[in-house]
N, C-alpha and C positions, 0 to 999 in steps of 0.2 A: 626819452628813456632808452637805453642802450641795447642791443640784443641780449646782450649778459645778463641784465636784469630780466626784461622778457623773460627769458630760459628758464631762469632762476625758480623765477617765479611758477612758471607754468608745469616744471617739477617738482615741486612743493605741491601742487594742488593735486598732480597726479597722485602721488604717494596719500596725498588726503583721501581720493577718491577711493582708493583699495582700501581703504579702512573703514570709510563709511557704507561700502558693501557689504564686506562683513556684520558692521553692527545693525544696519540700517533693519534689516528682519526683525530683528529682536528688539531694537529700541523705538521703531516705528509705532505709533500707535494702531488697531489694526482698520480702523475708518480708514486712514491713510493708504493704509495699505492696499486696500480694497478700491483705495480712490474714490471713498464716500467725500472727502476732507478736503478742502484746496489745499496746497503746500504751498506751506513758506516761505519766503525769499532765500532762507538758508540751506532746506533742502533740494530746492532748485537749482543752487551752485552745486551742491555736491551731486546730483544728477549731472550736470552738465563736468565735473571733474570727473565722473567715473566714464562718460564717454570720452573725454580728453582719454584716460587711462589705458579704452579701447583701441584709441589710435583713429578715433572718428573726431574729434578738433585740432583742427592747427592752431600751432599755439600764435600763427599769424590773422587769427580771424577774428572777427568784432566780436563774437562770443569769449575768447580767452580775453581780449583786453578788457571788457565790459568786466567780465571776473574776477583780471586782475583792480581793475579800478577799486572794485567794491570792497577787496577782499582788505588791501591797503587801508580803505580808508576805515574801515572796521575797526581796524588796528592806531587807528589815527596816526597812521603814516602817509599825513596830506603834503608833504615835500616831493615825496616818490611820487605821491596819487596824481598831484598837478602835470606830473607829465602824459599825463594821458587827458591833457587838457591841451586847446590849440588858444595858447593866452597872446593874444599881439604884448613886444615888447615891451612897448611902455607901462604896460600892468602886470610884466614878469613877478615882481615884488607880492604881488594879491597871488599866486599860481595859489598856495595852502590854505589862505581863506575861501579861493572859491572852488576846489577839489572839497573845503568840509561844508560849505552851503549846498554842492550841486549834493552833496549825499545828502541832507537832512531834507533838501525837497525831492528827491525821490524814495527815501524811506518812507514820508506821505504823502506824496501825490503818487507813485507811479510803480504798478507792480510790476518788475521783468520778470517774463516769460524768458528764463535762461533757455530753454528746449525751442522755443522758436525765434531765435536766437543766430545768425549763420552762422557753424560751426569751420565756413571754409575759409578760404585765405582769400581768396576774390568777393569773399562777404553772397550778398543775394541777388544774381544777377538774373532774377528775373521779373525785377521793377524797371527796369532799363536804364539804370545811373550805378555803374562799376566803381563809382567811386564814394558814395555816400551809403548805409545803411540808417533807417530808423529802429532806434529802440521802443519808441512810442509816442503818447501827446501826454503834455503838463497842462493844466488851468494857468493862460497867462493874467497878468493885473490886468487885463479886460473883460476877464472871464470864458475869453475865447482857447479852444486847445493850440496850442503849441507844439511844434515837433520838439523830440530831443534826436540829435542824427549825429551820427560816428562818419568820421572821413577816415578814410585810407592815406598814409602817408607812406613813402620811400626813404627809407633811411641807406642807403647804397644798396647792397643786395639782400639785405631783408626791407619786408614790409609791416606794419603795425597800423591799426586805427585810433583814433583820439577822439575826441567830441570834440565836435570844429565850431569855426572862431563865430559861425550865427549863436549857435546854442550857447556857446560861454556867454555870448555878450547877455543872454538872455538871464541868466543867474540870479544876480543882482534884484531884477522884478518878481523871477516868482518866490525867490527867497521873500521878499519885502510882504509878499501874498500870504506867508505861511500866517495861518490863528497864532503862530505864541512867539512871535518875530518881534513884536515889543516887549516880551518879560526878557529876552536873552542877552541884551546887553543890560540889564537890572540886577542877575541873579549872580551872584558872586561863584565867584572859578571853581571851585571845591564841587560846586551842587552840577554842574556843567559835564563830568565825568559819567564816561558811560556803564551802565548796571547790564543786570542780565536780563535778557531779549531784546536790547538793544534801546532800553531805556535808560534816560540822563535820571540822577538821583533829585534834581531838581520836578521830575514828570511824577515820579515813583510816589515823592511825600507830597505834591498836588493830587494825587488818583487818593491817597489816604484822606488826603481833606477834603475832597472831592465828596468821598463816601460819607467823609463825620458832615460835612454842612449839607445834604440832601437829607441825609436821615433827621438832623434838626429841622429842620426846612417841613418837612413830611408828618413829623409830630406837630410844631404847629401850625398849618394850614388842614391837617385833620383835627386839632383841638378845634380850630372856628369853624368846622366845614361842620362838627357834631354839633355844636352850639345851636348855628341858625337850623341845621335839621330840627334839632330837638326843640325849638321856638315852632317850626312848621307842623311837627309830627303832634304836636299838645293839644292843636284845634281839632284834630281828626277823632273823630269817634272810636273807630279799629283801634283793634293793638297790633297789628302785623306790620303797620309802619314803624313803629316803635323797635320791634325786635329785630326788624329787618336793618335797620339802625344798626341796632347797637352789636348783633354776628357782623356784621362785616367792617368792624371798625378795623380790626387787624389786616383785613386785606386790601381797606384804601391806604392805608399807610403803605404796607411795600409796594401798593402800585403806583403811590409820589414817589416813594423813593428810587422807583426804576426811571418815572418819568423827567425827574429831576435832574438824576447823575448824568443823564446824558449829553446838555450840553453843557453839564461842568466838566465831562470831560472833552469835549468837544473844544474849549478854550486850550488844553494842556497841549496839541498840536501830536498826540503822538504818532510813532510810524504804523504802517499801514497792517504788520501783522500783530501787531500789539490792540490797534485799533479796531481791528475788525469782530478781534476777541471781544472786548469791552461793547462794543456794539452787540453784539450777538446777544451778552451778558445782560445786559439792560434788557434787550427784548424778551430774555426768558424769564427778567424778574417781573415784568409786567404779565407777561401770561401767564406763570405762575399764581400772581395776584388773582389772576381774572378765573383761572378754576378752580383757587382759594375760596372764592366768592359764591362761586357754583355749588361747591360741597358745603357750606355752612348753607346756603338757601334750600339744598336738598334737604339737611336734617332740622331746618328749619317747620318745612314744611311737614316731614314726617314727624314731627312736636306735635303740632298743633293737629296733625291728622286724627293722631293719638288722643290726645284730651276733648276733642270737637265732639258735637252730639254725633259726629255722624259713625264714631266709633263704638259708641254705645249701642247702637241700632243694628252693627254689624260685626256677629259675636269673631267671623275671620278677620277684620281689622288687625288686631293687633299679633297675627303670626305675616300675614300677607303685608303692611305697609312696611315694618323693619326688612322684611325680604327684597321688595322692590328698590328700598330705598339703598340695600348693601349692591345690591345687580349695579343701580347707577351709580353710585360714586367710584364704585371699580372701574366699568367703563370712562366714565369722566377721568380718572386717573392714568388708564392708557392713552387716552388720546391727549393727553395734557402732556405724558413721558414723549408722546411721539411726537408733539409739537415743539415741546419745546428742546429735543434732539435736534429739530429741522434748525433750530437757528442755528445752531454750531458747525452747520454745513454736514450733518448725516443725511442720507436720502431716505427720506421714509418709504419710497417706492423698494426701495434695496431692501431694508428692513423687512418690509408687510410679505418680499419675495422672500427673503430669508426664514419668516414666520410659515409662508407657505409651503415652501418646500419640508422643514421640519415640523408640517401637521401633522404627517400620517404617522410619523417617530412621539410625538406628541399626546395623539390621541391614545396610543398603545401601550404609554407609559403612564398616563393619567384615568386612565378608562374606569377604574373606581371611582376616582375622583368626581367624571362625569357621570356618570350613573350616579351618585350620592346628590350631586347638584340637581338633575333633573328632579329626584326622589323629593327633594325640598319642594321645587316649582310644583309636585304633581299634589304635595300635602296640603300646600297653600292652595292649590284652586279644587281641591274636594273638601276643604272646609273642614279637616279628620278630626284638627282640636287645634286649641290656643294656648297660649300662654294662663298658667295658674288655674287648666285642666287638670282634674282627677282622671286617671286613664287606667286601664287595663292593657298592658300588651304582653300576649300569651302569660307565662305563670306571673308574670310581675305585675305590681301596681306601685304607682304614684304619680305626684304630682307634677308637670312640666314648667319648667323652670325656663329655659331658653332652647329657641328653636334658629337656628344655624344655616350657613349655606351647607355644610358636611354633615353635620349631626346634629341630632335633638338629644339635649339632655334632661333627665327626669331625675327627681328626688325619691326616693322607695319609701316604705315605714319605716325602716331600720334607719331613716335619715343618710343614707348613702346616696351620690349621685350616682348613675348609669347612664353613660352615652352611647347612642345609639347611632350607627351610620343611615341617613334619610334613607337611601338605596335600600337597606333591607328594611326597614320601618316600612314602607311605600309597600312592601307585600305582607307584611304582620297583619293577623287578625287584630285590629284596634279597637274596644269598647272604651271612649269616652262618658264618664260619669256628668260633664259639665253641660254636655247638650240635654238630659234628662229633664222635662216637664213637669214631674208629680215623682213621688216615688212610692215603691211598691209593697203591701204590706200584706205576706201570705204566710199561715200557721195553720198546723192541723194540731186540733183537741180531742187527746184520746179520753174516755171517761169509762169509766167500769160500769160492767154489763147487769150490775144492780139496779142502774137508774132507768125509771119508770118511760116507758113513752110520754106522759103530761112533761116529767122532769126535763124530758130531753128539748121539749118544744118550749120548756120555760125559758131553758139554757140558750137556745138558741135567738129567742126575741130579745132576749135584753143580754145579751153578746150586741144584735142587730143597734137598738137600740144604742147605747153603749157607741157602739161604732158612728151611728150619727150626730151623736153629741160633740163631736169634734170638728170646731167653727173650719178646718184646713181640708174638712176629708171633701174628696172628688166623687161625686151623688153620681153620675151616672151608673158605675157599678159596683155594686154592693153585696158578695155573695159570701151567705151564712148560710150553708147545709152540710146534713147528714151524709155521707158518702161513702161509708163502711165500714163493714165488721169486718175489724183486726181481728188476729189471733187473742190479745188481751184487751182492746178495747174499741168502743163503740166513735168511729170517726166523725167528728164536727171540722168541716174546712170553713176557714174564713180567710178573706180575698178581700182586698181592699187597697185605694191608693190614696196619698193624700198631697196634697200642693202646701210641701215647705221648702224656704228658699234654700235650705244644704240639709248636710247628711245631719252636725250636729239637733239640728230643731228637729229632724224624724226619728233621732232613736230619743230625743222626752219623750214624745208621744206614743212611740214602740212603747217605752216601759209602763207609761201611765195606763196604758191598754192591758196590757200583757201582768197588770199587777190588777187592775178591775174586772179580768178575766176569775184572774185564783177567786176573789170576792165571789163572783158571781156561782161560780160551781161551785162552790164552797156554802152558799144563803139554801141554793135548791134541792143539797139534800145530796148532793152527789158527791163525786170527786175522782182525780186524775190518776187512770191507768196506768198500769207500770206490768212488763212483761212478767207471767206467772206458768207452769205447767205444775198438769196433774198426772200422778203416777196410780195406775190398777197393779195389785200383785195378785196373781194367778196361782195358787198351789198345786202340786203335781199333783195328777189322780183323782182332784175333785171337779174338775171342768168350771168352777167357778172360781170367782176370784173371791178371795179372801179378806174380812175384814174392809174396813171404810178406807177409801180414797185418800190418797197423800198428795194432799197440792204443797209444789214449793217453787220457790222463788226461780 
């Protein structure tokens, strides 16, 4: 190739290079940017163009020709590209087939490092041969690595490098080496044309069927993988085998289908930044899978914790197991985001740094947040109430409906929900109705100051009485007495508790009491008090009061 072209060319990439400074902030991804992310073979040229631009590459140095080589055959300009091949003449005629083999076996074998790379014109002279640079090692057809190395040539007073005539001879084998070097003289010319990232449209509709025959593949080797489980799981006595079955039928399937796609795409030969994607891709569809499988056996578990005797026995079970089990599947979910980040070349150490430095901005922003969380942890391990609790908290009552990482919500009488943030709930005076043993049955019997002392002690035995005729009342204590003279009547306290299983079955018994009461005062000759005052009237002058007593209401 001529200095003219050289030139040509290597002002062309400059002008590239100023323009890809510009956008390269803004259209960088920011992993990239940050250098979480390996870069591409393509942002690697324009790195290596934008120091060209600096005036830090000569455009006589194995870095510019290595650039120009690429940059050509990119473009499938393999007539040009061949010159920067050292082809002995007698296979002048092949320069354009083997300028487009040496590219598709270094798009998959072999990643350059444009930045290490010599940018000089005497290449790297501190391997001690001024005349040879290597780019790197290939996998030869023996398996063994292979150099690929640039010589330095003199074309009168410039100088240029080429890949010399060891390396070219070598083409031909590891071309022959590539996985998909038997479909390319099969696949008709059309499909042979390059798409975008530097896939042949031939690669593009093989990765589509790729996908369709692994996802087949994966439905049926999980239809027979359920089958003979489900022959195995029949003899077993448990049902957790069974269920544990049949949750995680969706997650062995994507984790065939991760397993599968991989060396179907493994056959399509593509290049190495396309490849590495797809690699990545597969591994995150398998871990995916696998904390797929974790979260269904978590709420697996939390089922059965649930309906097990052993939730019956433990009236906190059913606030504290949905609690723990929401704590771990969040966790399982961050470390699953953060694993499988890692495959895509993010650093999770970078991240957990990034996490830690914006704690304390974090904590200060969320600080409700936290305190409501704790608030939850602090309800669940004092046991304050459950689910389908009757509650008092301060003037409100009702029923609790769901208890939350943030909030408990309760149902009122007036059938409205109220949510309440755990954090301030966690200092509310709480009187739960559901932990209640027996309930309580106290009433004072006023009776008019007619009834006889015999009447009052009649009243009061068969009240007594009365009260133990009820197969639910609690015998230890049982208090029926007289306790004072009101203003309008003579006080009878009765005190009593009775073991029914809710409120409904204690007010039958309230009323069937409370209506065997009227009977009873009523049979003895007495009856129920009701506020009364008497008035004296005094006439002037006679120091006495006049006429009889006015009682009124």
């Amino acid at each position: 190739m001529s200095a003219r072209v050289t030139a040509r060319v290597t002002a062309r990439l400059r002008r590239a290079g100023l323009a890809c400074l510009l956008v390269a902030s803004a259209t960088t991804p920011l992993p990239a940017q940050l250098g979480l992310l390996r870069p591409p073979a393509a942002p690697a040229a324009q790195d290596s163009a934008s120091a060209s631009a600096g005036g830090l590459m000569s455009p006589e140095s194995p870095r510019a020709s290595a650039m120009a080589f690429l940059e050509l055959a990119k473009r499938h300009a393999y007539v040009q590209a061949a010159q920067y091949l050292d082809i002995p003449k007698a296979q002048a005629a092949r320069g354009p087939d083997l300028a487009r083999r040496l590219r598709e076996v270094l798009d998959q074998r072999l990643w350059i490092a444009m930045d290490q790379v010599s940018p000089l014109a005497e290449g790297d002279t501190t391997d001690g041969d001024l005349q040879r640079d290597r780019l790197g090692v290939v996998p030869g057809a023996s398996g063994l690595p292979e150099p690929v190395m640039l010589r330095r040539v003199q074309e009168g007073r410039i100088g240029r490098w080429v890949f010399d005539a060891e390396t070219v001879g070598l083409i031909d084998g590891w071309y022959a080496s590539l996985p998909d070097a038997w479909l390319r003289g099969r696949i008709p010319a059309p499909l042979l044309r390059e798409g975008p990232f530097g896939l042949y449209y031939w690669q593009a509709l093989g990765m589509l069927l790729a996908v369709l025959v692994s996802v087949a593949l994966a439905g049926v080797i999980a239809l027979g993988a359920r089958w003979l489980l489900a022959l195995v799981t029949a003899r077993t006595s448990t049902e957790w085998d069974d269920l544990i079955v049949r949750r995680l039928r969706g997650p062995f399937r994507l984790w065939l289908v991760g397993v599968l796609a991989t060396p179907l795409f493994g056959v399509l030969g593509l290049n190495a930044r396309v490849a590495g994607i797809v690699a990545a891709s597969s591994r995150g569809v398998v871990l995916a899978a696998i904390f797929w499988a974790v979260l269904r056996v978590i709420s697996l578990v939390q089922d059965q914790l649930l309906l097990g005797p052993w939730a019956a026995t433990q009236p906190q079970a059913r606030t504290l197991v949905p609690l723990l089990a929401r704590i771990l599947r969040v966790s399982v979910g961050i470390i699953a985001l953060l694993v499988v980040l890692s495959q895509f070349g993010y650093s999770v150490g970078a991240l957990l740094t990034g996490v830690g430095i914006g704690g304390v901005a974090l904590a200060l922003a969320s600080q409700k947040t936290v305190e409501h969380l704790f608030g939850s942890v602090s309800l669940a391990a004092d046991k304050v109430f459950r689910v389908g609790d009757f509650v008092r908290i301060g003037d409100m009552e009702g029923t609790v409906e769901r208890i939350g990482l943030r909030s408990t919500s309760v149902r009122t009488l007036n059938r409205t929900v109220v949510r309440i943030p755990n954090g301030r709930l966690a200092e509310e005076r709480i009187e739960t109705f559901g932990e209640r043993d027996r309930f309580y049955f106290g009433h004072d019997i006023g009776v008019t100051y007619d009834t006889t002392p015999e009447k009052l002690r009649q009243i009061m035995t068969a009240i007594d009485a009365r009260l133990r005729e009820e197969p639910t009342l609690w015998t230890e204590t049982v208090i029926v007495r007289t306790v004072a003279f009101a203003d309008s009547a003579i006080t009878i306290r009765v005190r009593a508790w009775f073991e029914v299983p809710d409120l409904m079955a204690f007010l039958d018994v309230q009323n069937d009491l409370l209506l065997s009461f009227m009977q009873i005062v009523e049979a003895a000759g007495s009856g129920f008090a009701f506020p009364s005052r008497t008035i004296y009237h005094v006439y002037p002058g006679s120091g006495e009061s006049g006429g009889p007593p006015v009682t009124g209401d």
